[in-house]
C-alpha positions as CSV (number, residue, x, y, z in Angstrom):
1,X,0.0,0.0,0.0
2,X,1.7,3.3,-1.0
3,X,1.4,6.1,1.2
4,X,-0.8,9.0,0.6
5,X,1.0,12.7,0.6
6,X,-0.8,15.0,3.0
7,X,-1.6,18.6,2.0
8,X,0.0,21.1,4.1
9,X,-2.9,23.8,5.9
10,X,-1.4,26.3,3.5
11,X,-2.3,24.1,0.5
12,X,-5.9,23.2,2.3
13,X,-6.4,27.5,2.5
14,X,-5.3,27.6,-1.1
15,X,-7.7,24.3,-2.1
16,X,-10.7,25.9,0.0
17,X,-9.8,29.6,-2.1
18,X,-10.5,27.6,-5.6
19,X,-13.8,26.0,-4.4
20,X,-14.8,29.3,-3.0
21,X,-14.0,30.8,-6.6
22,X,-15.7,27.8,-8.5
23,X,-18.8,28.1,-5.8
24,X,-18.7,25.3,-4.1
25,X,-16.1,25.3,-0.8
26,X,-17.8,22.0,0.2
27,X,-15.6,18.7,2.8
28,X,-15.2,17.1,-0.6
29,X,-14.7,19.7,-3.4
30,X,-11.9,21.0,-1.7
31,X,-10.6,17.2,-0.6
32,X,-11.3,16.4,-4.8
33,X,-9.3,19.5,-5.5
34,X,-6.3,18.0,-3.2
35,X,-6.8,14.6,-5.1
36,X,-7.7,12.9,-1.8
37,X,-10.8,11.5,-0.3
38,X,-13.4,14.0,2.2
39,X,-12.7,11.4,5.1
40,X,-8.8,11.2,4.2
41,X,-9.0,15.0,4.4
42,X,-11.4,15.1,7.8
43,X,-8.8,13.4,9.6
44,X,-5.6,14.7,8.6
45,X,-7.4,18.3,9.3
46,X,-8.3,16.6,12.9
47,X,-4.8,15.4,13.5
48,X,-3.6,19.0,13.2
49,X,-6.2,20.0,15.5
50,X,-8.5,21.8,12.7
51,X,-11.2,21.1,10.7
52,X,-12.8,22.4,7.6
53,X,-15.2,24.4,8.5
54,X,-12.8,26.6,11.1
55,X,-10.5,26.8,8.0
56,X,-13.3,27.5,5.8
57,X,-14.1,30.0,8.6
58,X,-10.7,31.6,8.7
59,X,-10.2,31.9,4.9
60,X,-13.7,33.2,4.5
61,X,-12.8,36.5,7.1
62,X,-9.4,36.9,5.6
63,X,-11.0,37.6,2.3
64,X,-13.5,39.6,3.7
65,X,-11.2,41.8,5.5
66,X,-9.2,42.3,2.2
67,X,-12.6,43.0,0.1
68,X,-14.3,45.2,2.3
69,X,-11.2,47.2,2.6
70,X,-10.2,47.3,-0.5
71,X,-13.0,46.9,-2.8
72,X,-16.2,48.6,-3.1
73,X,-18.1,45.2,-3.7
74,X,-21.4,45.5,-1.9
75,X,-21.9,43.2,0.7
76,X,-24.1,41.4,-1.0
77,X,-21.4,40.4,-3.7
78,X,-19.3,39.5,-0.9
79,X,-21.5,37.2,0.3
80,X,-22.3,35.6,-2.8
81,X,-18.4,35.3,-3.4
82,X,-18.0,34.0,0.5
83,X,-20.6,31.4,0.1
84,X,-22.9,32.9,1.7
85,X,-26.7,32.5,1.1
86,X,-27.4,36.4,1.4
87,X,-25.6,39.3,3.2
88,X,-27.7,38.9,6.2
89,X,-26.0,35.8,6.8
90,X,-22.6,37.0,5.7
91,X,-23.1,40.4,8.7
92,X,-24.2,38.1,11.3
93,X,-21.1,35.7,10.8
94,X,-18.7,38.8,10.2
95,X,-20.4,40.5,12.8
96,X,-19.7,37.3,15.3
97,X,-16.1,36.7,14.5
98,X,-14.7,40.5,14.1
99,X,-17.7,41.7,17.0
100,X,-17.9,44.7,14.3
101,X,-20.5,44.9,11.6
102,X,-19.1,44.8,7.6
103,X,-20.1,47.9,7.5
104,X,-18.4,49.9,10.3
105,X,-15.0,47.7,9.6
106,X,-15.4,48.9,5.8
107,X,-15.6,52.6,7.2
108,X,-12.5,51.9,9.4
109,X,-9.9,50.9,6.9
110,X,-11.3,53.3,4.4
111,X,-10.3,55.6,7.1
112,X,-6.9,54.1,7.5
113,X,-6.3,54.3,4.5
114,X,-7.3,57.6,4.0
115,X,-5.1,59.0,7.3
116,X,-1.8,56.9,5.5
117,X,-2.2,58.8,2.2
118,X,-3.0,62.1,3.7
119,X,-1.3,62.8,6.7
120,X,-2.5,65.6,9.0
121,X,0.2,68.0,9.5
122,X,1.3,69.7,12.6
123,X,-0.3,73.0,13.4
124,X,2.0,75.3,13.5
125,X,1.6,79.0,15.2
126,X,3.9,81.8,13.0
């Protein structure tokens, strides 16, 4: 019996980033993108001490973060992007993990951003 290869987590995130692209960020379509079986996958992610759905999690608010700060995607075609079955769903979860609505985070960075590209300058009294 020849040994099976195990994907590293990095080459899980990057397997559950394509099934999230193609629509589908399922146990098994990212297990079939790694060419092994869902259970094969299940396991190895337990042996690590993960599963898929806190990776799914994880990668999910990573490229949340990066779209609502640097997109102006609504947050409905985030949600559709995440996997999510409508914004609503995509706020609460966002909402649970970052305890801060998509919304108020997007307002944040964009503020961020703006203070790094314009900084205030001293006032000075002549």
């Amino acid at each position: 019996m020849r040994a099976v290869r195990l994907p590293s987590s990095r080459a899980v995130r990057a397997a559950i980033v394509a099934s999230l692209r193609h629509g589908d960020a399922s146990l098994d379509s990212t297990a079939h993108a790694l060419k092994i079986s869902g259970r094969t996958l299940q396991r190895h992610l337990e042996r690590i001490g993960t599963s898929h759905s806190k990776m799914l999690a994880e990668v999910r608010l990573k490229i949340a973060c990066r779209l609502l700060a640097g997109s102006s995607k609504s947050l409905s075609d985030i949600a559709k992007f995440l996997g999510y079955t409508n914004a609503s769903s995509f706020s609460r979860s966002f909402s649970h993990l970052m305890k801060i609505q998509p919304v108020v985070y997007r307002r944040q960075q964009l503020g961020r951003k703006h203070d790094r590209l314009h900084p205030r300058r001293p006032f000075s009294s002549n």
